[in-house]
C-alpha positions as CSV (number, residue, x, y, z in Angstrom):
1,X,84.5,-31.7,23.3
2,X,87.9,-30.8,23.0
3,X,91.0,-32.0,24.5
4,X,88.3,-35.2,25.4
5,X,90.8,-38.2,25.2
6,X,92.9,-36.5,28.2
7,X,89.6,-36.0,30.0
8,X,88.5,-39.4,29.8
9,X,91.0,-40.8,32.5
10,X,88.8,-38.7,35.3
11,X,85.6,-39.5,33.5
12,X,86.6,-43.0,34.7
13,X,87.4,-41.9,38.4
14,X,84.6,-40.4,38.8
15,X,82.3,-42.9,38.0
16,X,84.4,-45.2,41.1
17,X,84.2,-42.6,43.4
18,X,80.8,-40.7,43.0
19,X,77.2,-41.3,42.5
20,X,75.4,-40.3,38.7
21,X,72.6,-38.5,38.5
22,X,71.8,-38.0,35.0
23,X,70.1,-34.4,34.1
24,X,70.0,-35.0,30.5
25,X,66.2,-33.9,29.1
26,X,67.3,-34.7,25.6
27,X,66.7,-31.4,24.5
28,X,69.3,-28.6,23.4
29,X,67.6,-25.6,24.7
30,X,69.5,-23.5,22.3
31,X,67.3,-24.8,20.1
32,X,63.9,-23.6,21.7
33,X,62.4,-20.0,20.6
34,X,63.1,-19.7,17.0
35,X,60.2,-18.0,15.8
36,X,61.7,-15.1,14.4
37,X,59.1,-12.5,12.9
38,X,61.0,-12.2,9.8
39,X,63.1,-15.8,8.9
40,X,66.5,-15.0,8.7
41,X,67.6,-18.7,7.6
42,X,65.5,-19.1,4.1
43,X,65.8,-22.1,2.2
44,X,65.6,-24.5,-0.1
45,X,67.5,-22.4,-2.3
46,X,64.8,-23.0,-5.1
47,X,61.9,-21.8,-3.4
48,X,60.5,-18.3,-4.7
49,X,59.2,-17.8,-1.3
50,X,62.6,-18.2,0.5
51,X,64.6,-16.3,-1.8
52,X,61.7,-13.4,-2.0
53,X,62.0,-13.1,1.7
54,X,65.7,-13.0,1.7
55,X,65.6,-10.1,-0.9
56,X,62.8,-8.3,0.9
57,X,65.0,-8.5,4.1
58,X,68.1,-6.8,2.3
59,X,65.7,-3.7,0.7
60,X,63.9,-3.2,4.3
61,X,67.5,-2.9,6.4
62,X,69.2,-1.2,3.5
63,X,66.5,0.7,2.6
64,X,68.0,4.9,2.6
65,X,71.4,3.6,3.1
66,X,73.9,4.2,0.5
67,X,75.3,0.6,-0.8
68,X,77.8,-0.1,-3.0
69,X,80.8,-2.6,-3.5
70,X,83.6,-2.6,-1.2
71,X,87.5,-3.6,-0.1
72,X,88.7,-4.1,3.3
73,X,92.3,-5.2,3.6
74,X,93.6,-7.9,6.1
75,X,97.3,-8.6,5.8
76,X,97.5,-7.3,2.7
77,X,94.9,-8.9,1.3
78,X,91.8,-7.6,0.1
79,X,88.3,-8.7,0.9
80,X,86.2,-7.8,-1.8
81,X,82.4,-7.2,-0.7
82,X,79.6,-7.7,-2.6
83,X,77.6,-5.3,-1.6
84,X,78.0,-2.9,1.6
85,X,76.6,0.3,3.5
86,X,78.6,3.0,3.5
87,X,77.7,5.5,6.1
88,X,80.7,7.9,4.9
89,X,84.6,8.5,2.9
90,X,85.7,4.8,4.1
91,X,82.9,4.3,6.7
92,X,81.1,0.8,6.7
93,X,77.5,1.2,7.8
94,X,77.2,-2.5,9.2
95,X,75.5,-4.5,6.0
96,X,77.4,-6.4,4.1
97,X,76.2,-8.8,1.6
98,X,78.1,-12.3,0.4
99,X,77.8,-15.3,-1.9
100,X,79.0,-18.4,-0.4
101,X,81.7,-18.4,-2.7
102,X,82.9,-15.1,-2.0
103,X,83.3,-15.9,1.5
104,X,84.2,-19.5,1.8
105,X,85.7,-20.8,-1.1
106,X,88.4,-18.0,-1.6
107,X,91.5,-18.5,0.5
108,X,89.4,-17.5,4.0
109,X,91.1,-17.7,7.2
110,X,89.8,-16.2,10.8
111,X,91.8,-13.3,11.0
112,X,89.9,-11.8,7.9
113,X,86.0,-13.0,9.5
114,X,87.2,-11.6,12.9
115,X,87.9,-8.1,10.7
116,X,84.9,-8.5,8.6
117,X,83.0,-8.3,12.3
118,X,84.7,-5.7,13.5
119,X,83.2,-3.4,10.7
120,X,79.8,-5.4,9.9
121,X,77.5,-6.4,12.3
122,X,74.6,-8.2,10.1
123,X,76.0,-10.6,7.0
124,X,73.3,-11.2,3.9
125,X,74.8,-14.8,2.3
126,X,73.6,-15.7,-0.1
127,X,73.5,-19.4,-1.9
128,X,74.9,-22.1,0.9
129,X,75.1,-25.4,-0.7
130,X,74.9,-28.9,0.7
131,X,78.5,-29.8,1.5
132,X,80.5,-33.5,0.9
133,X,84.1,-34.4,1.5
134,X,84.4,-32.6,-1.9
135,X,83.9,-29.5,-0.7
136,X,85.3,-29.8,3.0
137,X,87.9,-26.8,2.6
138,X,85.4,-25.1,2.5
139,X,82.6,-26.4,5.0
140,X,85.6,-25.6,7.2
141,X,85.8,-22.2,6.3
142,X,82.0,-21.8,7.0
143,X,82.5,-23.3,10.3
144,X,85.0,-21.3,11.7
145,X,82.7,-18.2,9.8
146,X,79.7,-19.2,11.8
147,X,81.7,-19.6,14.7
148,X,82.7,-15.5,14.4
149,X,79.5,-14.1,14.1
150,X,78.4,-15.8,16.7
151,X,80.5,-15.2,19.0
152,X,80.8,-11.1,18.1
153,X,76.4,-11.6,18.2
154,X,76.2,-10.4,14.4
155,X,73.1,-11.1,12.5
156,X,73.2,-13.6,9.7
157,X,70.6,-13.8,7.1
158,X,71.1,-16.7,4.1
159,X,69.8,-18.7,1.4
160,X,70.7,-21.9,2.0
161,X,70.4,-25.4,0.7
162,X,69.1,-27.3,3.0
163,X,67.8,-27.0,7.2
164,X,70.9,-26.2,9.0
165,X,70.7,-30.1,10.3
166,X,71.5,-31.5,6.5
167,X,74.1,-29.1,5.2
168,X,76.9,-31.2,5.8
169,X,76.3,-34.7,3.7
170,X,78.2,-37.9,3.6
171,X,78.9,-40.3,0.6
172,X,78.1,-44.0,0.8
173,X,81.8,-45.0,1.6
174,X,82.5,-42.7,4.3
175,X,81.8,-44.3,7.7
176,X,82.9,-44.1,10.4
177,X,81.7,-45.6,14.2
178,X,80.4,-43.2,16.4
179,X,80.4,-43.7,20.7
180,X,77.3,-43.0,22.9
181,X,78.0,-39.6,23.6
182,X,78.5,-38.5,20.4
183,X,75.2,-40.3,18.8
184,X,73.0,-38.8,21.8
185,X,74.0,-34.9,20.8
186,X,73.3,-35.9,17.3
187,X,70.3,-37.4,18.4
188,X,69.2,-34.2,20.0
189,X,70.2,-32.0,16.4
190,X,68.2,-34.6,14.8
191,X,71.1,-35.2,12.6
192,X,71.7,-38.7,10.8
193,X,74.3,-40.3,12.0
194,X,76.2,-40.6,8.1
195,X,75.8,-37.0,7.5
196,X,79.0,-36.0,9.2
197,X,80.8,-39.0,8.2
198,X,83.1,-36.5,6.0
199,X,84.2,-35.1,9.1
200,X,86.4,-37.7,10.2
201,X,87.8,-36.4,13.8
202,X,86.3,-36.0,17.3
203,X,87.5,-32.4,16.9
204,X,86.0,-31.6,13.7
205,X,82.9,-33.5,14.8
206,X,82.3,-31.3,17.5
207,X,82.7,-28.7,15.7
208,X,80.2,-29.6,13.1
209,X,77.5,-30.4,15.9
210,X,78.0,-26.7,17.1
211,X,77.9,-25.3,13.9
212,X,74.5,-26.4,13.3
213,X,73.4,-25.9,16.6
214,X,74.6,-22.3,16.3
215,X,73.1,-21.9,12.7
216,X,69.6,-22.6,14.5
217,X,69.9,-20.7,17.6
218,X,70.9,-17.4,15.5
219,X,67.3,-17.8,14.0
220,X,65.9,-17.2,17.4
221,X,64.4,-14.2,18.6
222,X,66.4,-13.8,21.6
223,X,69.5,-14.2,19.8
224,X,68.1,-11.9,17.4
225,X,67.4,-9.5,19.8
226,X,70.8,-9.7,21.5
227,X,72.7,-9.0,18.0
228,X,70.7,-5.7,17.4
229,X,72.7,-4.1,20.0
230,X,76.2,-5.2,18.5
C-alpha cells in the first residue's frame, strides 16, 4: 500500500520474532455478489445490447424528471454537465450524465469530483476507453474519479471499453518487475501482469489495483443497495 517502503523494516521483524499463519483464500471478496438486476457497468462499447441497456437505464431513473444541461462552479471554474436533473431554480435532482471526455480529459482535479458528489449521487458515463501511457493524464483523473464516488457511495453507470480488469493497457516496451505481493493481488483481479506496466510506481500501482477492484464491486447489489440511500 502506501507509505510500504517505511513499513517494510517491521515486516522484517516480525517475521524474527512471531509465527505466520497465512489467511490468504486468494479471493477478493469485494468481488463476490455482482449480480446486479440491471448491469450498471455495460460494455464493449460496440455492442447494441450494452449501449441499449445503458440508455434504457438513463430513461427509467430520469423518467418524469426535468433534465437539461448544467454549470456548477468550483474555484471559478465551471463544470459543464451534459445532461442533469433539475428538481428546481438552481436545484440538482441527483442525475447527471458524462462522456469520458467531459470528465477526465478536461483539466479535472478532486476538489471539482468531491463537488460534483456533493450535488449528484448517480453518474451516467458514457464512452470509457481502453487506456495506454498515452492517455495516463487521464487514466489518473478517472482514478481519483472512481475513487470519489466510491467513497461518497454514489451510483455509477458506464459504457465502457473493456471489463474493468483490461482498461488500463501496456505497450510492448513498458516493463517493469513486479514482487510477490504485488503479482498475488493481481492474480486475484485476474489482471495480466503487463497491463499496468504504464503505471510505473508502487503508489500508482496500488492505486490502479483498487481502481478496478472498486469498478467491480460498485456493480454489486449490496453496494448498489448501499448507494440508493446516499
Amino acid at each position: 500500500g502506501l507509505q510500504r517502503p517505511s513499513f517494510l523494516p517491521c515486516i522484517d521483524l516480525i517475521h524474527d520474532f512471531c509465527d505466520i499463519h497465512s489467511l490468504n483464500s486468494g479471493k477478493d471478496y469485494r468481488l463476490l455478489n455482482t449480480d446486479s438486476e440491471d448491469s450498471v457497468y455495460n460494455y464493449p462499447l460496440d455492442d447494441s445490447k450494452s449501449v441499449q441497456n445503458f440508455e434504457n437505464l438513463w430513461n427509467k431513473l430520469t423518467k418524469n424528471k426535468l433534465v437539461e444541461p448544467a454549470v456548477i462552479t468550483v474555484l471559478g471554474r465551471d463544470i459543464h454537465i451534459q445532461n442533469a436533473t433539475i428538481t428546481g431554480k438552481d436545484g440538482y435532482g441527483g442525475i447527471a450524465r458524462f462522456t469520458f471526455e467531459q470528465i477526465c480529459k478536461e483539466a479535472r482535479g478532486a476538489s471539482d469530483y468531491i463537488e460534483l458528489a456533493k450535488n449528484f449521487h448517480t453518474f451516467f458515463i458514457t464512452d470509457i476507453p481502453k487506456m495506454t501511457i498515452r492517455n495516463k493524464t487521464e487514466a489518473k483523473r478517472f482514478i481519483i474519479f472512481i475513487d470519489v464516488l466510491y467513497d461518497t457511495k454514489s451510483t455509477l453507470v458506464c459504457t465502457a471499453a473493456d471489463h474493468p480488469s483490461h482498461l488500463f493497457q501496456s505497450t510492448p516496451d513498458e516493463q517493469i518487475e513486479f514482487d510477490r505481493q504485488d503479482m498475488e493481488t493481481l492474480d486475484s483481479l485476474n489482471i495480466n501482469h503487463n497491463d499496468v506496466s504504464m503505471f510505473t510506481g508502487e503508489e500508482e500501482i496500488f492505486q490502479f489495483n483498487r481502481c478496478v477492484s472498486r469498478l467491480i464491486e460498485m456493480q454489486s447489489i449490496e453496494y448498489l443497495q448501499n448507494s440508493s440511500n446516499h
